[in-house]
C-alpha positions as CSV (number, residue, x, y, z in Angstrom):
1,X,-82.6,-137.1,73.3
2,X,-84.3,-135.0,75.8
3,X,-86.4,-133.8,73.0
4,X,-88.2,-137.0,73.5
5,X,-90.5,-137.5,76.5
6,X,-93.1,-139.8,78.1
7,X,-95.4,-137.3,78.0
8,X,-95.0,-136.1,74.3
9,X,-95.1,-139.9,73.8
10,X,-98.0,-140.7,75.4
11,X,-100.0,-136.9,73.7
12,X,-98.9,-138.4,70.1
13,X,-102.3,-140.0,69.3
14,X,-100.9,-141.2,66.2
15,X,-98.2,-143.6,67.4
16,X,-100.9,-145.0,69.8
17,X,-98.4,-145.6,72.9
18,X,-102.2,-144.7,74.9
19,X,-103.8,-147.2,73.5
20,X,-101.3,-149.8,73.8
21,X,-100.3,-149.0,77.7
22,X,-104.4,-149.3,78.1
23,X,-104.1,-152.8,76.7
24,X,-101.3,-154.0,78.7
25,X,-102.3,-152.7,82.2
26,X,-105.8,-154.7,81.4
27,X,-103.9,-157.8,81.6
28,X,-101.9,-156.8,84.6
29,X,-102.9,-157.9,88.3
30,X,-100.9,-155.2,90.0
31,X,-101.5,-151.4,89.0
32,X,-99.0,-149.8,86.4
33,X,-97.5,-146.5,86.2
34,X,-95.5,-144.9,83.5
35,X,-92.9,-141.8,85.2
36,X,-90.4,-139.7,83.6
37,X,-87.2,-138.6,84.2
38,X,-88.1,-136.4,86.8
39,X,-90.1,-138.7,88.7
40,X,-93.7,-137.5,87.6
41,X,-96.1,-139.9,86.9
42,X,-97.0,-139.6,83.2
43,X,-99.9,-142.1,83.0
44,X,-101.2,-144.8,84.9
45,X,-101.4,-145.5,88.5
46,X,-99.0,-145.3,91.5
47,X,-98.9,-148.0,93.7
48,X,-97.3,-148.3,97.4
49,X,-94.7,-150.7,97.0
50,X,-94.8,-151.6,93.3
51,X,-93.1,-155.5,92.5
52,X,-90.8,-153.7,90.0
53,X,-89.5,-150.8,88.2
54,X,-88.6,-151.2,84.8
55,X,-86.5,-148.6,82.7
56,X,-87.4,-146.5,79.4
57,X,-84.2,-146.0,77.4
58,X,-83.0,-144.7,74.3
59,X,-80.1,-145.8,73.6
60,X,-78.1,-145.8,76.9
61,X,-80.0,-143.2,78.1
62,X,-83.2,-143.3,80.3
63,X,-86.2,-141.1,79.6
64,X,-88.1,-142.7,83.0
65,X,-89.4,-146.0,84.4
66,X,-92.5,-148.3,84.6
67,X,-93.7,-149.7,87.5
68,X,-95.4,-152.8,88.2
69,X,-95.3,-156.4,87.5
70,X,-94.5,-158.7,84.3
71,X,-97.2,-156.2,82.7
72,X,-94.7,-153.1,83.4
73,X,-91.5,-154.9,81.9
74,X,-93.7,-155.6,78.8
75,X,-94.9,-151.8,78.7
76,X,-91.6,-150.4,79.4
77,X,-89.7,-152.4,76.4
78,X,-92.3,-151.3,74.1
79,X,-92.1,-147.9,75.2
80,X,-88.3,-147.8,74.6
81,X,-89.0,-148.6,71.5
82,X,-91.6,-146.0,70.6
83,X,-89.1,-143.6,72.3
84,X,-86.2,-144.7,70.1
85,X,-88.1,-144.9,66.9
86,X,-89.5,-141.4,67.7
87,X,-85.8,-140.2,68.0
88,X,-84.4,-141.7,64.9
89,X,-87.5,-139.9,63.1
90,X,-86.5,-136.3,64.7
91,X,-83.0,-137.0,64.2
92,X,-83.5,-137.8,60.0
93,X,-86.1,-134.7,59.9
94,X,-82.9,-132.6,61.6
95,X,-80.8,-133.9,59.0
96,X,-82.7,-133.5,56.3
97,X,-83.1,-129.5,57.5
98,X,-79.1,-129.6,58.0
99,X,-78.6,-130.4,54.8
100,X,-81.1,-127.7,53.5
101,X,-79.2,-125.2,55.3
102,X,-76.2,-126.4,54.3
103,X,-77.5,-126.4,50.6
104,X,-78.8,-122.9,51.2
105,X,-75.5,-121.3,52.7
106,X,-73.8,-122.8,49.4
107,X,-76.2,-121.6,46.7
108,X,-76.7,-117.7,48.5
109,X,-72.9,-116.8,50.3
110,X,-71.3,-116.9,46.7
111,X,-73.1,-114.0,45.5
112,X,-72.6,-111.7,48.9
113,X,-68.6,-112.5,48.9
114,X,-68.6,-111.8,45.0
115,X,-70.2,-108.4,46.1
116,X,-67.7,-107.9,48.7
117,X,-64.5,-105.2,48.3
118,X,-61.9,-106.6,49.9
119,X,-60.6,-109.3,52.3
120,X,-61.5,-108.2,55.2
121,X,-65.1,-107.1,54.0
122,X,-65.4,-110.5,52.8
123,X,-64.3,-111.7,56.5
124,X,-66.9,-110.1,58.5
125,X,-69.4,-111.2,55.8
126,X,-68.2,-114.8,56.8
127,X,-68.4,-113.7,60.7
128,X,-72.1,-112.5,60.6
129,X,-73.5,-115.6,57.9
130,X,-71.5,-117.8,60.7
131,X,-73.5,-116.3,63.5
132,X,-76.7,-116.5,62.1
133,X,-76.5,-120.3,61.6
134,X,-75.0,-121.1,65.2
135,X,-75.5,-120.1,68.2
136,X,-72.7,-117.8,69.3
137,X,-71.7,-114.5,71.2
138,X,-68.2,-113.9,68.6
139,X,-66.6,-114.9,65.7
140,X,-63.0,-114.2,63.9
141,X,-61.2,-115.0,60.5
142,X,-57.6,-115.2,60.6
143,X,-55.5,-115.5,58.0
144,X,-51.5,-116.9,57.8
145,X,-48.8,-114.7,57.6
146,X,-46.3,-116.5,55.9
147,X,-43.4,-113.5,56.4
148,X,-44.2,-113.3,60.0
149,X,-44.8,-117.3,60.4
150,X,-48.0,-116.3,62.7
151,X,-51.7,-116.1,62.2
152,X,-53.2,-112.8,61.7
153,X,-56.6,-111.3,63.1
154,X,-58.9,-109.8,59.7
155,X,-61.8,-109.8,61.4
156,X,-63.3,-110.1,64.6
157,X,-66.5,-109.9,66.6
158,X,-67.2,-110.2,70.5
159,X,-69.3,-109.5,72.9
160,X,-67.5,-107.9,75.4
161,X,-63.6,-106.2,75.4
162,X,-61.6,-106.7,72.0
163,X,-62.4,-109.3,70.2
164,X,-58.4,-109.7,69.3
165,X,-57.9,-110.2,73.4
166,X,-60.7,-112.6,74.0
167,X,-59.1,-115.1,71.3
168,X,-56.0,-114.7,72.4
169,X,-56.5,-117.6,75.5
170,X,-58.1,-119.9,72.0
171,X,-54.1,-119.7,70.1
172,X,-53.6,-122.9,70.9
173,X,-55.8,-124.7,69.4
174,X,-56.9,-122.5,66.9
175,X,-53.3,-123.2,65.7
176,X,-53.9,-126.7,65.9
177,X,-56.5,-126.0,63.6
178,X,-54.8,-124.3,61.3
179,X,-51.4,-126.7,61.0
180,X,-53.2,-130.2,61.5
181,X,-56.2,-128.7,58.9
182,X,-58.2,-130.8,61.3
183,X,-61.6,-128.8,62.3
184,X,-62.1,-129.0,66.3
185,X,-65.0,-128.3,68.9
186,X,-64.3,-127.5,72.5
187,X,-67.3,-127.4,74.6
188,X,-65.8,-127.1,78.1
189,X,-62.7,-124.4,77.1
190,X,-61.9,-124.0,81.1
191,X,-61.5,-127.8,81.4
192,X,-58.9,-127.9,78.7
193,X,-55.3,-127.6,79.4
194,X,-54.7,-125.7,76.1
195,X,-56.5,-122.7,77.8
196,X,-55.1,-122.5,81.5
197,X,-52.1,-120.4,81.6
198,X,-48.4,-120.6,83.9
199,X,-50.5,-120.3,86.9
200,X,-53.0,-122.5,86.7
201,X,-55.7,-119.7,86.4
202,X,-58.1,-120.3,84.1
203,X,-58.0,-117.6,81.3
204,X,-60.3,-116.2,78.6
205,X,-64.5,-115.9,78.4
206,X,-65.0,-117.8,76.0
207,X,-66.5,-120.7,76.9
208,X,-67.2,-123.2,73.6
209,X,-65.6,-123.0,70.3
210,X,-65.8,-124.2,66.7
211,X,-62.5,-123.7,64.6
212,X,-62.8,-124.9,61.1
213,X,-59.9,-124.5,58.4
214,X,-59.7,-122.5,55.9
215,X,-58.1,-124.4,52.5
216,X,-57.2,-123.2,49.2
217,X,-56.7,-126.2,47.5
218,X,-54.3,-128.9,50.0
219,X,-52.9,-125.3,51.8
220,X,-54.4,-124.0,55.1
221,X,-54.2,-120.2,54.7
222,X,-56.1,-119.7,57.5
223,X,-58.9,-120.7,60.0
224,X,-62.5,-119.1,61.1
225,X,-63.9,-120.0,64.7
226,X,-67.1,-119.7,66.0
227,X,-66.9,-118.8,69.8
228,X,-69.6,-118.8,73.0
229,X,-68.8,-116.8,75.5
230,X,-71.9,-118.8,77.6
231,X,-72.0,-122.7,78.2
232,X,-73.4,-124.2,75.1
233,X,-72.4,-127.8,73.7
234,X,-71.8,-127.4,69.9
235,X,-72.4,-130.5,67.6
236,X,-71.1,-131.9,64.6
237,X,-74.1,-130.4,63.0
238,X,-73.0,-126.8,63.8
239,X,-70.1,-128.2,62.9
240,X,-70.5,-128.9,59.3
241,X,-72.5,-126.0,59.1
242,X,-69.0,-123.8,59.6
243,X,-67.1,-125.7,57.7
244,X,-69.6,-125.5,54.5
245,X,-69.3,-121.7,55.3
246,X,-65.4,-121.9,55.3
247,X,-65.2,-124.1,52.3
248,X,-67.4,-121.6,50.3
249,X,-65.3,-118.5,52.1
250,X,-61.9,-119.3,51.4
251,X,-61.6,-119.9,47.7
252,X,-63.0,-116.0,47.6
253,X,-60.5,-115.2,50.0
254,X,-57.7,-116.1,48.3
255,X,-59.0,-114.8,44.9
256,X,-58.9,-111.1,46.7
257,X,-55.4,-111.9,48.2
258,X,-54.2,-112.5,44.5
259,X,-55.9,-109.6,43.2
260,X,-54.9,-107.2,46.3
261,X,-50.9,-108.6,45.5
262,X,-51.3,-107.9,42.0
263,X,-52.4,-104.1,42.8
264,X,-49.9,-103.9,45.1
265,X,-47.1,-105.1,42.5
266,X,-48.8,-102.7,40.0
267,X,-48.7,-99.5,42.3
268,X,-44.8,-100.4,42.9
269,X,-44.1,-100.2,39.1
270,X,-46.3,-97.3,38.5
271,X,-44.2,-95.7,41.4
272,X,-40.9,-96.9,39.7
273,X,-42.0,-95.9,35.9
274,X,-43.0,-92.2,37.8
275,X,-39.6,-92.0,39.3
276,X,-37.9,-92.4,35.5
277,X,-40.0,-90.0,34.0
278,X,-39.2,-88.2,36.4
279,X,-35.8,-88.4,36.1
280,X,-36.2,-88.7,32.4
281,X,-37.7,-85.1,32.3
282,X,-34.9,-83.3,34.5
283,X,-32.3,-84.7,32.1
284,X,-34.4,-83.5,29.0
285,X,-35.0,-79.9,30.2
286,X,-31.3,-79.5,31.2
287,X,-30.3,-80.5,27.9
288,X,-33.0,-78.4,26.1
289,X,-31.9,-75.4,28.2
290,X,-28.3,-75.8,27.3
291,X,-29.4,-75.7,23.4
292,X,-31.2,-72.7,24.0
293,X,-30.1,-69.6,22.1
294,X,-30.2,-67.4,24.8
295,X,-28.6,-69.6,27.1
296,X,-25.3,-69.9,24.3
297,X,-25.3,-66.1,24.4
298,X,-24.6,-66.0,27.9
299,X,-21.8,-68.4,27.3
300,X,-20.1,-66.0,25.1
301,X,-21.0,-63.2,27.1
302,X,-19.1,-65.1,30.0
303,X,-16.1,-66.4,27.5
304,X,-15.7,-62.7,26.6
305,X,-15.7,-61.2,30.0
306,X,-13.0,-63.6,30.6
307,X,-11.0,-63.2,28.0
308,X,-10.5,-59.3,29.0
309,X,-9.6,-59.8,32.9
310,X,-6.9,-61.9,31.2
311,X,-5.6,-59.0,29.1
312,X,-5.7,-56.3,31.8
């Protein structure tokens, strides 16, 4: 809402909020002045002891005042409502762009994961494409562990210290996250009990979050999360943005699990079917040795040898 002013109001010829105060403060038999939020006078005239002041809202929230008599109460309503309409406009055009982006992120990220090697190459891929849709100082990918029962760090990205250390305060929720399946923004992490520790002290630098599931089919296998390690208040729209991200991520995420635990089950029989050749091979040389001719000479030999020490 603070994207709409008085003053941008009042400079947008074509909405013809000008032209209309003009109009109004004709009729008026007390001066009229139009100020903002900050108590600057945008337009108009400031009188001493004006009969009234009159606020300019959208919504609940007030963009400045006009003072004056019955005139002013006339100019301020219709100013709310230019104000208002000129927000629902911005906030359509921001959606409309959201949903380009959003769009976007689907039609290109498929290709770049398809080009990726491996899970983790894939994660950081995910990391960076997050970043450069969000405001954010970090990022991290973490995937379940279902031998260890705990969530493991792929990939991570900070701006200061290890990136495993400064998520460690964000557990909490981020396994939330990850058991409700439930995405969550936190845009005051020191306020929230979930990141205070036994003492009281506040812990951790990071101070906003975005944590978003990762699902492969009904199962969470994992989450991402979208840190700032500065003040900044996330919104749905960031939001959904991650989450279009995630939902695009994790089917290629668990394709390269399946494909990694296939190698890994084909390496462990090509390691067993080594081992009986191996052992296959000893037991053929032996026996070949033992049908050698050379080899049943020197068993006569030995017979023979024998034989005598018994005589003498």
């Amino acid at each position: 809402m603070s994207q709409v002013t008085l003053k941008k109001l009042f400079a947008r010829r074509r909405i013809g909020v000008h032209a209309v105060a003009q109009a109004i403060a004709a009729l008026a038999d007390t001066p009229v002045g139009v100020w903002d939020a900050e108590n600057n006078l945008v337009w108009g005239e400031a009188a001493d002891d004006p009969p009234g002041a009159y606020p300019v809202q959208i919504a609940e929230t007030q963009i400045g005042v006009v003072t004056g008599g019955k005139a002013a109460a006339a100019l301020a309503e219709f100013l709310s409502y230019a104000a208002e309409n000129e927000f629902e406009k911005r906030q359509m055009g921001r959606e409309v762009l959201d949903s380009y982006r959003e769009l976007n992120i689907l039609y290109n990220i498929s290709d770049k994961l398809a080009a990726c090697s491996g899970v983790r190459e894939m994660a950081i891929l995910a990391i960076k494409e997050a970043r450069k849709l969000i405001v954010s100082t970090g990022g991290a990918v973490m995937l379940f562990d279902a031998g260890g029962g705990i969530l493991r760090t792929v990939a991570a990205a900070a701006r200061e210290g290890a990136p495993e250390s400064v998520f460690m305060p964000c557990m909490d929720v981020i396994n939330f996250v990850h058991e409700t399946g439930k995405a969550e923004i936190v845009n005051d992490v020191p306020a929230d009990r979930r990141f205070i520790d036994g003492d009281g002290d506040e812990v951790g630098a990071v101070s906003s979050l975005v944590c978003v599931p990762l699902k492969a089919g009904r199962e969470t296998m994992g989450v991402m999360t979208v840190i700032n390690e500065d003040p900044y208040p996330y919104t749905a729209a960031d939001l959904k943005l991650v989450a279009a991200l995630a939902l695009q991520t994790a089917p290629m995420i668990e394709q390269a699990l399946a494909y990694e635990e296939k190698l890994r089950v084909l390496e462990r029989e090509l390691l067993e079917l080594c081992v009986e050749i191996d052992e296959g091979t000893k037991y053929v040389s032996m026996t070949d040795i033992a049908q050698m001719a050379y080899f049943q000479e020197l068993r006569r030999k030995a017979q023979r040898t024998r034989e005598r020490r018994e005589e003498s």
